[in-house]
C-alpha positions as a printed Julia matrix, in Angstrom:
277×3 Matrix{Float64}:
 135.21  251.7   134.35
 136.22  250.39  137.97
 137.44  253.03  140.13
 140.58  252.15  142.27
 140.12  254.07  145.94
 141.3   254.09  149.23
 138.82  251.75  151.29
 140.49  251.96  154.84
 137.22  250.56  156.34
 137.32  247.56  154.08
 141.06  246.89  155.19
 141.22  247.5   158.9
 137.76  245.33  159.28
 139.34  242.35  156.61
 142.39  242.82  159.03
 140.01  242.41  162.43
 138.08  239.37  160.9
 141.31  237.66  160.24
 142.63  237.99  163.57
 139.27  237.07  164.95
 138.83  233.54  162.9
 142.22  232.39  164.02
 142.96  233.38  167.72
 146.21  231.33  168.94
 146.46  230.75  172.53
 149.39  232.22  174.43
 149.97  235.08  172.11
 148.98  238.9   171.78
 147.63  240.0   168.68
 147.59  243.56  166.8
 146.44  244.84  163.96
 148.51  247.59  162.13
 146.97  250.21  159.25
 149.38  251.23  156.93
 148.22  254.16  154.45
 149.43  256.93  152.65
 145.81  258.11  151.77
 142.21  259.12  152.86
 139.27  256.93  152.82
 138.23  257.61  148.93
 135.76  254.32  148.71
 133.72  252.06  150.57
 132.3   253.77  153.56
 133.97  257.05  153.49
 131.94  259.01  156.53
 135.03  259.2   158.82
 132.4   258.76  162.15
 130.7   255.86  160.48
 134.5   254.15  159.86
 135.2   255.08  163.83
 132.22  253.24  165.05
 132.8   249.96  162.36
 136.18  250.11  163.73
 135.48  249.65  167.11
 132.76  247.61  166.97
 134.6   245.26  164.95
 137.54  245.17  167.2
 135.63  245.72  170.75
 138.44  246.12  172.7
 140.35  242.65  172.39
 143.4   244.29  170.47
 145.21  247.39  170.16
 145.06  248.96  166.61
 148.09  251.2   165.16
 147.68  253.25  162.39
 150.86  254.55  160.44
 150.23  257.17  157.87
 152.94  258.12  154.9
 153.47  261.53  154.17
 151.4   264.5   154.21
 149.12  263.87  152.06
 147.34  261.42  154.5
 144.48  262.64  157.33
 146.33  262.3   160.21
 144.01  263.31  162.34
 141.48  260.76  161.42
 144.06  258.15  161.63
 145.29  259.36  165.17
 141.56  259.07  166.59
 141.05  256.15  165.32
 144.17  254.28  167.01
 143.76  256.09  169.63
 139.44  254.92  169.86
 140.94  251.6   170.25
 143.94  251.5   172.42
 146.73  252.26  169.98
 148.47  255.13  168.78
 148.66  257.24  165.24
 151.79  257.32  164.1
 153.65  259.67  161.28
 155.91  258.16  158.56
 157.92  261.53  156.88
 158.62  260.36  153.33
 162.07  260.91  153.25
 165.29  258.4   152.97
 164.95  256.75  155.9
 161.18  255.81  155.43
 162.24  252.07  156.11
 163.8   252.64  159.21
 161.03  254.43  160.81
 158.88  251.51  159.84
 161.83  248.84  161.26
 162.24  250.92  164.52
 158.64  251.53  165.11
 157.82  247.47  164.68
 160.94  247.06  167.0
 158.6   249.03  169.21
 156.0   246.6   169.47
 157.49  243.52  168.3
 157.47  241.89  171.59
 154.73  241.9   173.91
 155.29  241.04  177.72
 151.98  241.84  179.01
 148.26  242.99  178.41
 145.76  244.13  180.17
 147.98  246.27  182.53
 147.03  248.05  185.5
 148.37  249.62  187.97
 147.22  250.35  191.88
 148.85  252.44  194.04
 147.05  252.66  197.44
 147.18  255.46  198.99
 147.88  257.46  196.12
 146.11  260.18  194.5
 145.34  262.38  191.48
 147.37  260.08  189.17
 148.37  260.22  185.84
 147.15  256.99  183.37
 146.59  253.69  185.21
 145.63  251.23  182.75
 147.48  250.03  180.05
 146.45  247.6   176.66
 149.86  246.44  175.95
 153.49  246.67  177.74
 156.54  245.68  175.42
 159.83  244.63  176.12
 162.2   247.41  176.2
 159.58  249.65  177.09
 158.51  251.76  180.42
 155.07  252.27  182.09
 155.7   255.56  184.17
 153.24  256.28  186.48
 153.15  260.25  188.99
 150.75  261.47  191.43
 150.84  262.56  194.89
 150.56  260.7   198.33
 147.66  262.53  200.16
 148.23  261.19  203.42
 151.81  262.37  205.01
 151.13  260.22  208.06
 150.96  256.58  206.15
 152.52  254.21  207.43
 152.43  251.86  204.4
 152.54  252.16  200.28
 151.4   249.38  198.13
 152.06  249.4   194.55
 150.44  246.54  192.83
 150.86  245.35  188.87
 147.62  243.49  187.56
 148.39  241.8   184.28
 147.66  239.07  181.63
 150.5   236.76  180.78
 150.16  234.19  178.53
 146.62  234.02  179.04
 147.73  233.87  182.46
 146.31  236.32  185.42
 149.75  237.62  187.43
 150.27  239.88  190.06
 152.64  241.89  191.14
 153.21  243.49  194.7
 155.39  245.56  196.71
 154.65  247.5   200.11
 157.04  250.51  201.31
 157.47  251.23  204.72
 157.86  254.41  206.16
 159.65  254.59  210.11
 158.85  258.42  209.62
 156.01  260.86  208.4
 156.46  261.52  204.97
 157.91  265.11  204.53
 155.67  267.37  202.08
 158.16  267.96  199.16
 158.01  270.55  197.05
 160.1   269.04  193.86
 159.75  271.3   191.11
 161.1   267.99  188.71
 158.22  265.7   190.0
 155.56  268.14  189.7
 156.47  268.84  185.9
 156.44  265.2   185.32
 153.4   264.57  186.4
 152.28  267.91  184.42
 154.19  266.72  181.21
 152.59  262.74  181.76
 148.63  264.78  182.21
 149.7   266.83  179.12
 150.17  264.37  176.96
 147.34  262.29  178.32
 144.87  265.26  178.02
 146.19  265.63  173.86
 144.85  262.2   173.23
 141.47  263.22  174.87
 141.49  266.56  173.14
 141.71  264.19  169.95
 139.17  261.72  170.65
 136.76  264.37  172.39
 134.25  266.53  170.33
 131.75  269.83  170.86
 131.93  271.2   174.74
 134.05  268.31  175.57
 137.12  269.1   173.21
 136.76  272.91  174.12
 136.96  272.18  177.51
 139.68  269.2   177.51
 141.85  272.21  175.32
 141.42  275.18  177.88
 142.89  272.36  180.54
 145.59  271.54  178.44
 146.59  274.77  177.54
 146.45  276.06  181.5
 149.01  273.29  182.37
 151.33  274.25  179.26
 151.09  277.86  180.55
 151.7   276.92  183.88
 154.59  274.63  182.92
 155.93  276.24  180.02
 155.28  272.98  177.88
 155.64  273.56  174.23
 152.67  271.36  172.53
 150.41  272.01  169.7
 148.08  274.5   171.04
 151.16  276.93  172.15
 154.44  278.5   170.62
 157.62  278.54  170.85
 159.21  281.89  170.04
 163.23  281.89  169.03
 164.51  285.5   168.76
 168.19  285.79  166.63
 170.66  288.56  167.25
 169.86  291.47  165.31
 171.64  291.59  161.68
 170.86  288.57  161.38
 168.93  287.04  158.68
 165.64  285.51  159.94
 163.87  282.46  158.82
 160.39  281.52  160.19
 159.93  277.36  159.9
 156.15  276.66  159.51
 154.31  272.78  160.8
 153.89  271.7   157.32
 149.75  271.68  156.94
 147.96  268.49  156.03
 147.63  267.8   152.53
 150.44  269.99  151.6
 152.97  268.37  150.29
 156.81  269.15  151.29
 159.61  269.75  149.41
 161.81  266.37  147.73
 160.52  263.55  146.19
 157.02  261.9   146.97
 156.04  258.64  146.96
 153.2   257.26  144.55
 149.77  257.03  145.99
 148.88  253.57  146.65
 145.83  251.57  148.36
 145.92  251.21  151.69
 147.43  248.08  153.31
 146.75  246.89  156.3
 148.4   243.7   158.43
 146.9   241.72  161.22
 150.11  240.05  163.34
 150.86  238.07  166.48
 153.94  237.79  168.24
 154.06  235.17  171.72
 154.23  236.81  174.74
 157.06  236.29  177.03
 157.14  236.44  180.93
C-alpha cells in the first residue's frame, strides 16, 4: 500500500521548473510554499532539500514559504526562504487563517522593482543594501553613519530592474556647513533594531562557529539596546496579591489549544504578477 507523505522537495522544485519553462517578459516571478507539514517523503534530509532548492532556483526568484500551525518545522522553512531571498512566514490556525493568507499576498502582490540596491557614498557601516524584490506599498529603510563630518556632498543612488529595464535613481545633498556629530539616541537604535533583525536571519541561515558567533553579536546589541528578540526576555512583574500567569512561546510540534486543521500535502504555487514603474 502507497504511502501518502509530505514531499516539500518534490513541490517547491515542480513549482521552480514551471516558472522556469515559461518565463514572460516584463514580469517578476515568485514561487510560494504553502505547508502545514514536514518533509515525510521524497528526499527528506533537510540539507539535501536546502541545496536542491537553491540550485534549482539559483537566484532568479525569491521563494516564500508559509507554514500552518505548529505542527510544521518552522525553522526549516524559515532557512530555506530565507537561502533564497524570501522570507518564512507563520500562519496561526485560528479564525482568521484566510486573512493572514489575503494580507500577506497583498504584501507581495505587486512588484515595482528587482534587483535593488542601494549606494550611499560617503556612507558607512550600513545596515542591508541589496534588495531581491521592492513592492508597492512597501519601504526599503536604509541607517548608517556619515564618517566624514567635513563632506561637502552626499549621493544616494537606487540601482534597479524595471520591466526588464536597468533604471537609476540619483540624488546629491549639499551641505553649506560641516556636518555636526549628532548624538541621536532614536537613529542609533534604528540602525541597532535594522542590524538586529538582519543578524536573526544570519543566525538562521549560519551553522557551527558561525551561528555561535552571529548569536553572541546579536545578543550584545539586544543588551545594549534593550531589544526584546528570541535569544532574550522580557520580564513583566504584577502588583503583589495578584494572581500570576506565566505565557510560554508555544514549542514546535506542540499543538495549541482550539481546533486544528487536518494534515494535508503540501502545496506549493509558482505566480507572476507585471511589474509596474
Amino acid at each position: 500500500m502507497k504511502t501518502i507523505g509530505t514531499d516539500i522537495n518534490a513541490a517547491v522544485l515542480k513549482g521552480t521548473d514551471m516558472l522556469n519553462r515559461h518565463p514572460r517578459e516584463g514580469t517578476a516571478s515568485l514561487l510560494i510554499l504553502l505547508t502545514d507539514g514536514d518533509p515525510t517523503s521524497g528526499v527528506t534530509n533537510l540539507e539535501q532539500i536546502y541545496k536542491n532548492v537553491k540550485e534549482a532556483i539559483d537566484g532568479k526568484f525569491p521563494l516564500y514559504c508559509l507554514g500552518f500551525g505548529m505542527d510544521v518545522k518552522f525553522e526549516f522553512l524559515e532557512k530555506m526562504a530565507l537561502e533564497n531571498k524570501g522570507v518564512g512566514r507563520r500562519i496561526y490556525e485560528d479564525s482568521d487563517a484566510a486573512l493572514q493568507l489575503q494580507g500577506f499576498y497583498e504584501e507581495v502582490a505587486t512588484p515595482l522593482l528587482t534587483d535593488v540596491q542601494m549606494v550611499y557614498l560617503g556612507g558607512a557601516n550600513l545596515t542591508q543594501t541589496n534588495f531581491s524584490q521592492y513592492y508597492n506599498g512597501s519601504e526599503i529603510v536604509v541607517a548608517g553613519q556619515i564618517t566624514d563630518n567635513n563632506i561637502a556632498e552626499f549621493t544616494a543612488e537606487v540601482i534597479a530592474i524595471s520591466k526588464s529595464n536597468k533604471v537609476k535613481y540619483s540624488r546629491t545633498t549639499t551641505t553649506e556647513e560641516p556636518i555636526k556629530a549628532s548624538s541621536d539616541s532614536n537613529i542609533q537604535r534604528l540602525w541597532a533594531y535594522l542590524t538586529v533583525k538582519q543578524l536573526l536571519d544570519k543566525e538562521v541561515k549560519s551553522s557551527g562557529d558561525e551561528k555561535e558567533k552571529v548569536k553572541k553579536e546579536t545578543l550584545d546589541l539586544c543588551l545594549k539596546y534593550g531589544f526584546v528578540t528570541p535569544l532574550t526576555s522580557m520580564v513583566v512583574t504584577k502588583p503583589q496579591g495578584e494572581d500570576s500567569q506565566v505565557a510560554h512561546k508555544p514549542k514546535e510540534g506542540e499543538k495549541p489549544r482550539g481546533t486544528m486543521l487536518d494534515t494535508q500535502a503540501s502545496r506549493v504555487r509558482g505566480s507572476r504578477v507585471n511589474t509596474e514603474t
